[in-house]
N, C-alpha and C positions, 0 to 999 in steps of 0.2 A: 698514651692511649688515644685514641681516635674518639672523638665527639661524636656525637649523634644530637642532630638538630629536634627541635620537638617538630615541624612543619613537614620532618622527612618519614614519619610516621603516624602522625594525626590529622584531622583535619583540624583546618581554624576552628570550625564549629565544635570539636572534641575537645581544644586545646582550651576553650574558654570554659566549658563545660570542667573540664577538672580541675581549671586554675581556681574558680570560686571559693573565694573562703568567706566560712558564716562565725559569726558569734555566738546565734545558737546552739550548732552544733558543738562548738569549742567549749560553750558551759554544759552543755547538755553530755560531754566524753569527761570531763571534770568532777560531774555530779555524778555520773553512774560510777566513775573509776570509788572517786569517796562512800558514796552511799553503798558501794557491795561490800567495801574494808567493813564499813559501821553496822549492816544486813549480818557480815559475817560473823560479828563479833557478838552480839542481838542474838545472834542462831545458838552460839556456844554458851550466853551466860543464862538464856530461855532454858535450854536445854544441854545441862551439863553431862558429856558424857568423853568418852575418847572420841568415839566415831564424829561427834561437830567438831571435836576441838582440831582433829585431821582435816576435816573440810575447811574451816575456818582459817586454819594456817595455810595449806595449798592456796585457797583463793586469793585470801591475801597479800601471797606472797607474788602470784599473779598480779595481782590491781598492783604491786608495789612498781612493777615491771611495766604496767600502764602509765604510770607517773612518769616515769624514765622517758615515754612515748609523748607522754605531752610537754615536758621539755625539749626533747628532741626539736618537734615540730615546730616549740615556739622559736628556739634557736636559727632557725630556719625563716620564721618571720611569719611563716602559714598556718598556724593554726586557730588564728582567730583574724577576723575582717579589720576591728579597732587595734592599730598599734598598743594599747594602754593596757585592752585586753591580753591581747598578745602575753605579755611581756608578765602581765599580774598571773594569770593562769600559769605560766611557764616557772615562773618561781615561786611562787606562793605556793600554789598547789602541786605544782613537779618537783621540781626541781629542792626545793628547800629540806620538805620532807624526807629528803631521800640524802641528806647532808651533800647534794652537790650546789652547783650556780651555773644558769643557764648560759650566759657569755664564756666563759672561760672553757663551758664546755662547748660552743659555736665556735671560739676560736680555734678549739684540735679538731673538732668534727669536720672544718669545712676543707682542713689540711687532707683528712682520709677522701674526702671529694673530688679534690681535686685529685690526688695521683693514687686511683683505687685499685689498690693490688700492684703498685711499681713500688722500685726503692726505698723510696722517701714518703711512704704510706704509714702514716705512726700505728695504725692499725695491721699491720701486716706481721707484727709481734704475734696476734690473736690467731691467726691463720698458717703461717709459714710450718707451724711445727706439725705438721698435720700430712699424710695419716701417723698415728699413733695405735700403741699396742693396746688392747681389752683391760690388760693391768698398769695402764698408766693414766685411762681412762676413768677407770676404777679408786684411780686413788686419787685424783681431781675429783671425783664428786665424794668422795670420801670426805674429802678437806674441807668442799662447799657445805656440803649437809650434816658437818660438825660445828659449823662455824667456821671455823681455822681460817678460813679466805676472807671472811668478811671482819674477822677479828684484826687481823695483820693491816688487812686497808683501814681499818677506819683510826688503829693504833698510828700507822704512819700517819694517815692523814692528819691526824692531830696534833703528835709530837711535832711535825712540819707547820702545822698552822701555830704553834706555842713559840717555834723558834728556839735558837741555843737558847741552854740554860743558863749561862753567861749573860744573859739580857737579862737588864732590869726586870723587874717583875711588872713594872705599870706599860712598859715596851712589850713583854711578853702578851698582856691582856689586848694590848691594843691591835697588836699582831692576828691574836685571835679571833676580835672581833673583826675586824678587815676581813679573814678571809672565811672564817665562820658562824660568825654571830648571828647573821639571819638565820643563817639553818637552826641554830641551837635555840632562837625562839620561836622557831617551825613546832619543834621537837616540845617544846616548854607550853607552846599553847597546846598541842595535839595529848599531850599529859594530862592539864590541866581542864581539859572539857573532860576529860574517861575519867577524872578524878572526881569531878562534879557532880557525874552520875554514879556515883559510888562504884566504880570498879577501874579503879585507879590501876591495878595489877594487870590490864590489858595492854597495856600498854609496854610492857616487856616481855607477856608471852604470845600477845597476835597482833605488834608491832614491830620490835626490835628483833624475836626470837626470827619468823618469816623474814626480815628484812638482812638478816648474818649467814640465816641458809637457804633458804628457798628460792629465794630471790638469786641468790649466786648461783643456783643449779642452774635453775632457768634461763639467766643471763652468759652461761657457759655456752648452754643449749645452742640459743640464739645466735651466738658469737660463731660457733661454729657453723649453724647453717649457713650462715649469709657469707661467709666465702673462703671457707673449706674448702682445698680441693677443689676450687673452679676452673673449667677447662682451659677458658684463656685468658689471662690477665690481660692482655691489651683490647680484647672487645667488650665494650661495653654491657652487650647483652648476653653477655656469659662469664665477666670478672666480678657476678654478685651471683648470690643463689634464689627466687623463688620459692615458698615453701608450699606445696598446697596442705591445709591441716583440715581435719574433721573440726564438728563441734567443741567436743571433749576437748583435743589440743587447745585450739584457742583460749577455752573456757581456763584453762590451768598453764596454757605455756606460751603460747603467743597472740595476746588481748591487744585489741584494737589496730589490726592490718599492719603490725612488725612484721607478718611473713612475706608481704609484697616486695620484697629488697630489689630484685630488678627494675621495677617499674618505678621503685626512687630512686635508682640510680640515674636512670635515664631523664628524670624529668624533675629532679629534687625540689621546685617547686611546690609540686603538690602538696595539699593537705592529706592527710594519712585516712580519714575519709573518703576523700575520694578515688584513693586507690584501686577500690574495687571496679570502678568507672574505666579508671586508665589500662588496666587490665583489663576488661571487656573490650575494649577501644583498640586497642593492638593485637585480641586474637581476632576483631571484626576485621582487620586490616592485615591479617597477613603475617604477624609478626610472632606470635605465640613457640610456635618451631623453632625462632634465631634463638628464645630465651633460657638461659640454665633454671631447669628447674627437677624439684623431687618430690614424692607422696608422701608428705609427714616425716615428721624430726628424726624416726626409729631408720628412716631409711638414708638421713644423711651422719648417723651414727654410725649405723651398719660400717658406712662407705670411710668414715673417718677412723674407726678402729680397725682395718685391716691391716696393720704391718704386724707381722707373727709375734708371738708373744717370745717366742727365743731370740728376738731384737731387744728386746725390753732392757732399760739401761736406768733406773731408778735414779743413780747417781748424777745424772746428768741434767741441771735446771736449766728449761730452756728460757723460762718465763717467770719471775720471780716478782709479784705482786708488792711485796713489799718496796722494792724497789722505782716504784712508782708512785711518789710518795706524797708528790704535788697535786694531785687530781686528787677532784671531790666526786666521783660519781664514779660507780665502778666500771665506767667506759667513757675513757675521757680523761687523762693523766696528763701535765703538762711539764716539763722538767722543774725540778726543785729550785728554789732561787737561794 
């Protein structure tokens, strides 16, 4: 794939303008992502009913998906100005939470970077099977918003972080804590505060329950928009997708500028901030036209379930979740050791 310089689309003055990374902002996308989990849950136990406890769990399971965003970015090195920040947001508040680690997930993410949408794209598993039929569609989010997906990854990812059961048992723990201890006292503090305040049972119905399903819809979602069925894998400004979303969408499916994926492609630097910037900047310049883009998730849905459903081959796994058993984060797998 052909590079695209950042000087051959922006101006200097553009380019410093959306390099800028604040600390500010970095605590201030950390504190809203948390305080609407804690808002939402506040909503549901204020006001017990089905109708919060649905809000509650959607948004949540949203913010979950913003966590994911702010590891991303730390992994990337941009999301906060203080390296220390950086690095403390990214796993503390991202990344732990969510039983992944933000390097290991830098190390496979910067692989999909570099050869985006070619051969040797570890992400190209996510996309290649694509379009798909209305009932194969259907039975992916069946699995997600059962749990089923988020039960099989986090089962592998455990049994893999425990190691044979042929190992010692003080090897087996040690094993575990190496590759998941931080997360599980992520999990152990984030228990023990909802415990504190006497509703200790939140913690596995608008934590764990959003984080096995909602979070996998919406992270399917996602996976899908960003490059599905893009027209050219070797231009840069069309082997990612663009999403434009409403309110609503954001609010429940892509929180904090996950939908800008071309404009990180092109310029991965960026803080996810200022994406909106970098995007102004390039249709101020001409460039908006070169870029794949689509109106809201329903219409890159649309475009990804067209193969007829009398293609439909149930039998056939193209992408088998368990199978990837080494990642900690449900985007981000790196072969088993």
């Amino acid at each position: 794939m052909k590079k695209v310089k950042a000087q051959d689309i922006l101006t200097d003055e553009q380019i410093a303008i959306v390099r800028e990374r604040s600390d500010l902002r970095a605590i201030w996308i950390a504190a809203h992502a948390w305080g609407t989990c804690f808002a939402a849950m506040a909503l549901f136990v204020y006001f017990p009913n089905p109708i919060t406890f649905i809000l509650a769990f959607l948004i949540i399971g949203s913010r979950q998906l913003g966590l994911a965003i702010l590891m991303h970015d730390a992994a990337h090195g941009v999301l906060a100005k203080s390296p220390k920040l950086n690095a403390f947001i990214g796993q503390w508040l991202g990344a732990y939470p969510l039983m992944a680690e933000t390097w290991s997930y830098r190390r496979y993410h910067l692989k999909h970077h570099n050869s985006t949408q070619q051969a040797d794209d570890p992400d190209l598993i996510l996309s290649a099977p694509f379009p798909i039929t209305k009932k194969s569609f259907r039975r992916k989010m069946w699995r997600d918003i059962t749990g089923q997906t988020g039960y099989q990854q986090r089962k592998a990812q455990i049994l893999s972080a425990l190691g044979s059961s042929d190992l010692p048992f003080a090897e087996r723990v040690q094993r575990y804590w190496s590759k998941l201890g931080r997360a599980t006292v992520a999990h152990l503090i984030l228990f023990a505060g909802l415990a504190a305040t006497g509703h200790w049972y939140l913690y596995f119905v608008l934590w764990l329950l959003p984080f096995l399903t909602w979070h996998q819809v919406i992270t399917r979602i996602r996976n899908i928009a960003e490059h599905a069925m893009v027209p050219d894998s070797d231009d840069v400004f069309r082997s990612s997708r663009t999403t434009v979303l409403s309110l609503w969408e954001r609010a429940f499916f892509g929180p904090y500028w996950v939908n800008y994926h071309v404009e990180h492609h092109l310029m991965m630097w960026i803080p996810c901030y200022n994406l909106p910037k970098a995007q102004a900047f390039l249709k101020a310049n001409g460039h908006w036209d070169r870029m794949e883009t689509k109106n809201g998730y329903w219409e890159v849905i649309k475009m990804a379930t067209s193969k007829p459903d009398d293609q439909d081959k149930p039998g056939e796994v193209i992408h088998n979740t368990r199978r990837r058993v080494a990642g900690i984060t449900s985007e981000g797998f790196e072969a088993a050791n």
